[in-house]
Steps between C-alpha positions, in 0.01 A plus 500: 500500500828295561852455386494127376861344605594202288627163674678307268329126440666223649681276256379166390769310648342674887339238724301768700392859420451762778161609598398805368378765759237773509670870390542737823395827396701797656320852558670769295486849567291743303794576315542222315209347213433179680631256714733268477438142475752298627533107507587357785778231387491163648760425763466095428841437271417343173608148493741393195620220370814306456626544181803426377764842416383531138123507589353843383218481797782563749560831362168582476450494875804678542329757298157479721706590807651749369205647404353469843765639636447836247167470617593577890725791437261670281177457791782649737590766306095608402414469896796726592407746258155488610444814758218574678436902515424651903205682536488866537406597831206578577357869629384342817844426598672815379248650734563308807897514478468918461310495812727301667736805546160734620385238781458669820759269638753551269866659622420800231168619609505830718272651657349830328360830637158581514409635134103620508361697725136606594517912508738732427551521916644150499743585201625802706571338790694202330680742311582672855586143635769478151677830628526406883619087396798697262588684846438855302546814724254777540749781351576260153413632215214403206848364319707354742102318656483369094859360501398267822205367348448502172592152480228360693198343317269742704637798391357557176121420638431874551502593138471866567779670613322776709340244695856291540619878653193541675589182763819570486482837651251363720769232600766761556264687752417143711872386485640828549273566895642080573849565433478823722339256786763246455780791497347612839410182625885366390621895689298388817663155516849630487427810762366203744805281391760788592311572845517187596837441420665792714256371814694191478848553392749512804691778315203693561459756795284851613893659511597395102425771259396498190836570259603152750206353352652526140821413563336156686231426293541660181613207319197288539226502289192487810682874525515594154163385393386802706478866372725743673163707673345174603879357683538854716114418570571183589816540693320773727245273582694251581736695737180632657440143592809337568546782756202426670586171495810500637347744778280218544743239553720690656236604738382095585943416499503728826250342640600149477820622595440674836265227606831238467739754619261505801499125505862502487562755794221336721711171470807674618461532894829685540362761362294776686478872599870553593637342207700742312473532117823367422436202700149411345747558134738240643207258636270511156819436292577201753152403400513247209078569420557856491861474289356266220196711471605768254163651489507612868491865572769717608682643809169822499220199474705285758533806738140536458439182608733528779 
């Protein structure tokens, strides 16, 4: 059905009337009882004509245009009033913005721990591999192990608690025979650290004793790092072997040096078997090779050469 809109009939005294046009029918929306038929009004002006002031005709057009005019506000007003309703969205898209956030590319994924295993073996272990990631030592307690990681996802997998006890004190036996390794492999480190260091330091000698030792190195931690038992240890080693080192070097310094003293006296041809000792003294001091050599021998090696 449609809303008939009356046009008022042109007056007699009108030369031309306007065409009249098909009705545009509008869609309504369900909530209304049928559309709304609305004329579209001509847009040629209606052509009047002269009459003189008196002449009614000239106020009826007046009142046709005003009439038209009435017409336009009230279309304006029904199409503004007019509102098309959005559709709901549909479950398709609810469901593909929710797993926009889940995407395996999205900033709030993370990755999660294995949650199935095949045996019980496989649960024990990863519940061994939970205890050692929290860094829990082998003398903690059931309590104080709970308190590290309870809060991890894999914790509550074991549902029985004598089997949760069961790998941990199987844990605590593992980590407890590593962490005496790494204490004796960390004890062995320091021990070679501590020898090494009194081999090379120059305040070092087969003459210092030990209470010199303390007062030298005591401050430093390549000293302290090293039990009491294991430094005397060390130190008497090391004496042991900087003394025969020094006999060593001392022994080869001798050498080198009689062969240049030898060198030296050879060179000096106002030397020989009549020379006294304190005229060879005065001669060798004379000698600048023999004066700017502090390593030479003394006046018992330089007699012996003699």
């Amino acid at each position: 059905s449609s809303i008939p809109l009356n046009v008022p009939a042109a007056s007699a005294g009108v030369t031309a009337a306007p065409p009249v046009l098909a009705p545009i029918v509008l869609p309504i929306p369900a909530s209304m009882p049928s559309p709304l038929v609305v004329p579209v009004l001509p847009t040629l002006p209606l052509v009047v004509p002269t009459l003189p002031p008196q002449s009614p005709p000239a106020a009826k057009a007046t009142t046709g245009s005003g009439s038209s005019a009435a017409m336009d506000h009230a279309m304006a007003a029904t199409l503004a009033a007019i509102s098309i309703p959005t559709p709901p969205p549909t479950k398709q898209d609810d469901d593909s913005g929710s797993n926009k956030d889940s995407a395996p590319g999205s900033r709030n994924s993370t990755p999660e721990p294995k949650l199935f295993f095949k045996d019980k073996k496989e649960a024990i272990e990863a519940f061994k591999d939970l205890l050692r990631e929290r860094d829990v030592p082998s003398n903690a307690s059931w309590d104080t192990a709970v308190k590290l990681i309870s809060s991890d996802p894999r914790f509550p997998l074991m549902r029985k608690l004598n089997e949760k006890k069961q790998a941990f004190n199987a844990y605590k036996t593992q980590r407890l025979k590593e962490e005496r390794e790494e204490q004796r492999q960390r004890a062995k480190k320091a021990r070679e650290d501590l020898e090494e260091f009194l081999m090379t330091s120059q305040d070092m000698n087969s003459c210092m004793k030990y209470y010199k030792c303390e007062d030298t190195f005591g401050h430093l931690d390549v000293w302290r790092n090293v039990s009491e038992s294991d430094r005397r240890d060390i130190y008497d080693d090391v004496v042991f072997s900087l003394a025969k080192r020094e006999k060593e070097e001392a022994k080869t310094m001798k050498k080198n040096n009689m062969k240049k003293l030898s060198e030296i006296l050879d060179a000096m041809t106002n030397i020989n078997h009549r020379t006294t000792w304190q005229e060879a003294q005065q001669m060798l001091l004379d000698n600048h090779t023999f004066s700017n050599n502090a390593n030479l021998l003394g006046k018992v090696h330089v007699l012996v050469n003699l």
